[in-house]
GUVO-70532 format. One record per residue (C-alpha): residue in one letter; x, y, z. Coordinates in steps of 0.25 Angstrom, whole numbers, padded with zeros to 4 digits, always signed. Layout:
BEGIN
aXYZ;...
***
This chain:
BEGIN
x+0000+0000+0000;x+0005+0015-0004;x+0003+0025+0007;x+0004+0040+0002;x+0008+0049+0013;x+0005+0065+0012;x+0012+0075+0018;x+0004+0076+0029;x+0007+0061+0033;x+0023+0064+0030;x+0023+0076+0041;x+0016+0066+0050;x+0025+0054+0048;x+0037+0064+0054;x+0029+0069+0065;x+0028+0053+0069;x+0043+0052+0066;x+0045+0065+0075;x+0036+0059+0087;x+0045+0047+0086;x+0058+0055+0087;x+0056+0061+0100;x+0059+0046+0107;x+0071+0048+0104;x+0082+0059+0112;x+0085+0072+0108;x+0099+0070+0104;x+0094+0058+0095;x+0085+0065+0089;x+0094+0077+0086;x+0106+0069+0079;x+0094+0056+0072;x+0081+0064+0073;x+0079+0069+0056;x+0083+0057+0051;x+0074+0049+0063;x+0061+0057+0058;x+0064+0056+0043;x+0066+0039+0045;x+0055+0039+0051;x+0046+0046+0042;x+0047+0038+0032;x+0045+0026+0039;x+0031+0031+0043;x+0028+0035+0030;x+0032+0020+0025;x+0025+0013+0037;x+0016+0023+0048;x+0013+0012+0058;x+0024+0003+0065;x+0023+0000+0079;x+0038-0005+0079;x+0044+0006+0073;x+0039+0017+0084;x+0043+0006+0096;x+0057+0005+0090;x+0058+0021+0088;x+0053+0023+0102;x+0062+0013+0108;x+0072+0017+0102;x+0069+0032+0105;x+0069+0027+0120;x+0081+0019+0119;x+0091+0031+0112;x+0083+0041+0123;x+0090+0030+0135;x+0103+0030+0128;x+0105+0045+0127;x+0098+0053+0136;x+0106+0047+0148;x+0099+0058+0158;x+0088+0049+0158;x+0089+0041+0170;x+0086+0024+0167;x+0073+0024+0176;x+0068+0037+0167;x+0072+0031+0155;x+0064+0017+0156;x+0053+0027+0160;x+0053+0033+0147;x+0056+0023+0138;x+0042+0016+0144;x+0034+0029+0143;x+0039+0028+0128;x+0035+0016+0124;x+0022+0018+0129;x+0020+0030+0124;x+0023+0023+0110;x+0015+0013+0109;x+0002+0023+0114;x+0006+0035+0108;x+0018+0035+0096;x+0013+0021+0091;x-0003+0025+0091;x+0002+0039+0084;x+0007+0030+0073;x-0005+0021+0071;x-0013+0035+0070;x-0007+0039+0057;x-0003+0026+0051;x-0012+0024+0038;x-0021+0010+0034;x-0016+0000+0028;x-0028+0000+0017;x-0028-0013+0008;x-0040-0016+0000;x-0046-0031-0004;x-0050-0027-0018;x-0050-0039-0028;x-0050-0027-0040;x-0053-0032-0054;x-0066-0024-0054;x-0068-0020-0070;x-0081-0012-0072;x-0086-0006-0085;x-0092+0007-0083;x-0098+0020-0088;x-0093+0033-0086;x-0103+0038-0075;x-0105+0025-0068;x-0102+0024-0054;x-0093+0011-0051;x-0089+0007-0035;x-0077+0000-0032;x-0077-0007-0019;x-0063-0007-0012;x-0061-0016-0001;x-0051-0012+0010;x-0044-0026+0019;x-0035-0019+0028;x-0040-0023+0044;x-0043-0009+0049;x-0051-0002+0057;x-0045+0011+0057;x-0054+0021+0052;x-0050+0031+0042;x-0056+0044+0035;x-0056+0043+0020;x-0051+0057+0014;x-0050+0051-0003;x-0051+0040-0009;x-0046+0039-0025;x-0043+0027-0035;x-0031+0021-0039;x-0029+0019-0056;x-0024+0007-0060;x-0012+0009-0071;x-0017+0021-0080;x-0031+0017-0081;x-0039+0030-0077;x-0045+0030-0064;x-0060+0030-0060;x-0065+0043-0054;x-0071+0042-0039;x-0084+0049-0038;x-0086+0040-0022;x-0080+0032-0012;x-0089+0026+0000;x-0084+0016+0012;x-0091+0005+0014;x-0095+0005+0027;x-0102-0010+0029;x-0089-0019+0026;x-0097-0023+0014;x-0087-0036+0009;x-0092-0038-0004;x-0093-0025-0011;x-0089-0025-0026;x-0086-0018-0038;x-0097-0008-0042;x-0105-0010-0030;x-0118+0000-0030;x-0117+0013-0023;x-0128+0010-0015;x-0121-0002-0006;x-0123-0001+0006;x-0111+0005+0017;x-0106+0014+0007;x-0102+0029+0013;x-0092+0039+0008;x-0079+0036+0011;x-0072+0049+0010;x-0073+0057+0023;x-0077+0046+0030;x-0070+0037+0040;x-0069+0023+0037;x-0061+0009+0040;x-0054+0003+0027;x-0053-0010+0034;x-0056-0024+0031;x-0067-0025+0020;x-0070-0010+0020;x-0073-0004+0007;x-0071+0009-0001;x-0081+0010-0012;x-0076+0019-0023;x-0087+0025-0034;x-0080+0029-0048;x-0083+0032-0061;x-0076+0030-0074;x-0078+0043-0083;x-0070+0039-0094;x-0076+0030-0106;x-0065+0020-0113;x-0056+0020-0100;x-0055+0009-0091;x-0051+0015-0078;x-0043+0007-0066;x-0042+0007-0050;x-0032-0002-0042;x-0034+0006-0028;x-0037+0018-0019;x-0029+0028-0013;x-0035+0033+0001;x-0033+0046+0008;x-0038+0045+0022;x-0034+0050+0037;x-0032+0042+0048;x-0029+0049+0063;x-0029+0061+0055;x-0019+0057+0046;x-0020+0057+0030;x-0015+0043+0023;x-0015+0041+0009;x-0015+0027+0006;x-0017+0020-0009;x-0024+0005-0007;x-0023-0003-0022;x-0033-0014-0026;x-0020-0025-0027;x-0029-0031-0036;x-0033-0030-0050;x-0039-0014-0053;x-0052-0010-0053;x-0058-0004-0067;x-0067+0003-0074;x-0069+0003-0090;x-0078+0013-0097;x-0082+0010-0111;x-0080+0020-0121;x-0094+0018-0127;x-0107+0021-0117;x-0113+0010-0126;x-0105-0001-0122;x-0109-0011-0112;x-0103-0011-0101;x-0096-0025-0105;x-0091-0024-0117;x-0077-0027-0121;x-0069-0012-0119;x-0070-0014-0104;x-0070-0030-0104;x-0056-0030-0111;x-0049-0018-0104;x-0052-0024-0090;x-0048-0039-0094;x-0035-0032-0100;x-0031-0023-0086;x-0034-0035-0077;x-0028-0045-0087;x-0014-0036-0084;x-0017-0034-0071;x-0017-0048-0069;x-0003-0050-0078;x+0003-0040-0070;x-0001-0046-0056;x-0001-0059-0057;x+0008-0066-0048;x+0005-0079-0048;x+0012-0090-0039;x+0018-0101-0048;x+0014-0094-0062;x+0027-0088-0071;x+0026-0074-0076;x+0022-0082-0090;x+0011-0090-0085;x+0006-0077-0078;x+0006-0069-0090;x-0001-0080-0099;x-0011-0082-0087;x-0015-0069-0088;x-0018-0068-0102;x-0028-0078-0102;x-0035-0073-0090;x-0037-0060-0100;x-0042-0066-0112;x-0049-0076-0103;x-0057-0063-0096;x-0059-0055-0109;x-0067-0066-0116;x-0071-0074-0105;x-0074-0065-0093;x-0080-0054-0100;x-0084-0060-0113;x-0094-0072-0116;x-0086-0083-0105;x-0076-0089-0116;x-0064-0093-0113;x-0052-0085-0121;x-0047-0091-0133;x-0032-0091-0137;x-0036-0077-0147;x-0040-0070-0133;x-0026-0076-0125;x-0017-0070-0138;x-0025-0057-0137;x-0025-0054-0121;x-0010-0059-0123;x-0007-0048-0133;x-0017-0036-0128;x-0010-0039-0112;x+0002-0047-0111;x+0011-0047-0124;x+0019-0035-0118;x+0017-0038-0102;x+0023-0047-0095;x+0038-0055-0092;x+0032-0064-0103;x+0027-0060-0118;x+0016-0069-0123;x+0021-0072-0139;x+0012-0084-0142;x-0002-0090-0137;x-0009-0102-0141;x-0018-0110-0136;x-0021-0127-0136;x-0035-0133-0131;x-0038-0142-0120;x-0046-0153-0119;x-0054-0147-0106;x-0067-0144-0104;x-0069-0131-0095;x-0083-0131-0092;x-0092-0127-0104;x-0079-0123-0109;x-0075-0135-0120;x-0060-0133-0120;x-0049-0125-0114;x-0036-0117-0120;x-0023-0118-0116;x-0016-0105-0120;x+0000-0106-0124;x+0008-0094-0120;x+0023-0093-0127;x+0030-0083-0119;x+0043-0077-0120;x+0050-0069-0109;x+0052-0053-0111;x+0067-0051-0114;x+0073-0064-0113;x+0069-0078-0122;x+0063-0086-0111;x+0051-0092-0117;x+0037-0098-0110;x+0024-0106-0113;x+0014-0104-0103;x-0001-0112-0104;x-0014-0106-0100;x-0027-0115-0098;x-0038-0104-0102;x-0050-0102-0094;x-0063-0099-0095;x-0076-0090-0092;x-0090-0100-0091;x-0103-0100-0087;x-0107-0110-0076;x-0121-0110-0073;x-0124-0093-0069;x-0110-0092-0066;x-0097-0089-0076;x-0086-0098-0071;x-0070-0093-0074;x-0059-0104-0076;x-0045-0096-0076;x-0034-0099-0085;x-0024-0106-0078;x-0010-0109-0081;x-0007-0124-0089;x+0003-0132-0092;x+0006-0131-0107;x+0006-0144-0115;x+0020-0151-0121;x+0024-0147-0135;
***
């Protein structure tokens, strides 16, 4: 998580560095104080809260205080040292706690892609997870773009105040709990939700969000903090044409191609070669484009070869050069026979070359219900 810190928070951060360097004696802080105060500060800014650093200042403060101020008698001295100590952990320690800002982290699973019209309201629910019940007064609350895709405008961002677990993507306006979030003091704890209403102006753009950023005080002091989804981004297309349904194929192949490279640029999965990622990937996007958002097909090798020039043929450790594809004697459901996509692949700057197998998948009905298979990887048959 990025934390921001203003000005404001930078002059507090050396009024706490300053606090802490009056445990120390005069003559140690005449010859070590600047560069006391100066070390500490950024640690603050890097971390506000640890209960170990201000025990170890203190003690230490103590300690140099026995070693040089010999005036002090021994009875005195212990004296003073308990009366420090305490007076850490209930005042110096609390003071801390009362500035540090929230860890915020929030659950979202992301992905959301809605078509829409320019003056329609949509309502993204963001999920916070953090165990807190600290409460907290909102100040602003704005978006986070994804890549250079534009970003939505806010026109309203309302709490919700009833712990509702399964609010979604473009829930109505009217849910129950819902209040103004700005202005108003909230807990951003586990399962507490920020509903943001936005609007995309623009017809022909797809616009993306992958976070917030939130401004908000706590014990009177202002924190910045920026919160990302950590999941694939949210978007919003617009079609260029009023006329057009709100499925056709403009936005359908624009959000298959953001999270068909999302995915390529994310996936980390155990066991799986950079190579066998890459393919994978591809035939998850021809798989979604025709099958996911189509008429429930599966993808042919003409859809593999197209996702594999329009995403992949210039990403990537790997460049795809060859595709083709052998059937299977399996029966996937009402699906009467199953590809097995070849990927030839040669490594970028060196000759290394690699054949990676991919078993297609498939969209079918079952009943009322449309059932995914997902490609997986196979083991590609002798020569």
């Amino acid at each position: 998580m990025k934390i921001e810190v203003t000005n404001s928070e930078t002059s507090m951060y050396r009024r706490q560095a300053l606090s802490y360097l009056r445990w120390y004696p005069a003559k140690w802080r005449e010859r070590y104080g600047e560069e006391f105060v100066a070390h500490l500060e950024d640690e603050l800014e890097e971390q506000p809260v640890s209960y170990g650093r201000g025990l170890n200042i203190v003690l230490h403060g103590v300690t140099t205080r026995f070693r040089l101020d010999r005036g002090f008698r021994w009875t005195t001295s212990v004296a003073l040292a308990v009366a420090m100590v305490a007076a850490l952990v209930i005042g110096v320690l609390a003071s801390e706690v009362n500035y540090a800002a929230l860890p915020l982290s929030m659950h979202n699973e992301g992905g959301a892609g809605m078509p829409t019209r320019p003056k329609t309201v949509n309502n993204f629910n963001f999920r916070f997870t953090n165990r807190s019940s600290v409460r907290i007064r909102l100040l602003h609350v704005s978006l986070i773009g994804y890549k250079d895709y534009p970003v939505p405008r806010l026109v309203r961002v309302d709490v919700d105040v009833h712990h509702q677990k399964e609010l979604g993507v473009d829930l109505p306006s009217t849910t129950p709990g819902l209040v103004p979030a700005i202005g108003r003091s909230v807990v951003l704890g586990n399962d507490d939700s920020i509903v943001a209403s936005m609007v995309a102006p623009l017809k022909g753009h797809l616009y993306g969000v992958e976070g917030l950023t939130l401004q908000y005080v706590r014990k009177g002091v202002t924190h910045t903090v920026t919160t990302p989804l950590n999941k694939e981004p949210d978007l919003l297309c617009v079609e260029p044409r009023s006329s057009e349904s709100l499925t056709s194929t403009y936005c359908t192949r624009r959000f298959t191609t953001v999270y068909a490279l999302w995915s390529f640029n994310h996936s980390k999965t155990p066991g799986q070669t950079p190579a066998q990622s890459e393919a994978l990937a591809t035939v998850n996007a021809a798989l979604s484009y025709v099958g996911g958002f189509a008429d429930l097909r599966t993808a042919g090798v003409s859809d593999v070869r197209e996702w594999t020039t329009r995403l992949f043929a210039h990403r990537g450790s790997w460049k795809i050069t060859h595709v083709t594809a052998t059937t299977e004697n399996v029966n996937l459901l009402d699906v009467k026979h199953e590809l097995v996509f070849h990927f030839d692949l040669v490594k970028r700057g060196t000759s290394e070359r690699s054949i990676v197998c991919v078993r297609n998948g498939a969209y079918v009905r079952h009943g009322a219900y449309d059932l995914m298979y997902s490609p997986g990887l196979e083991a590609c048959p002798k020569p």
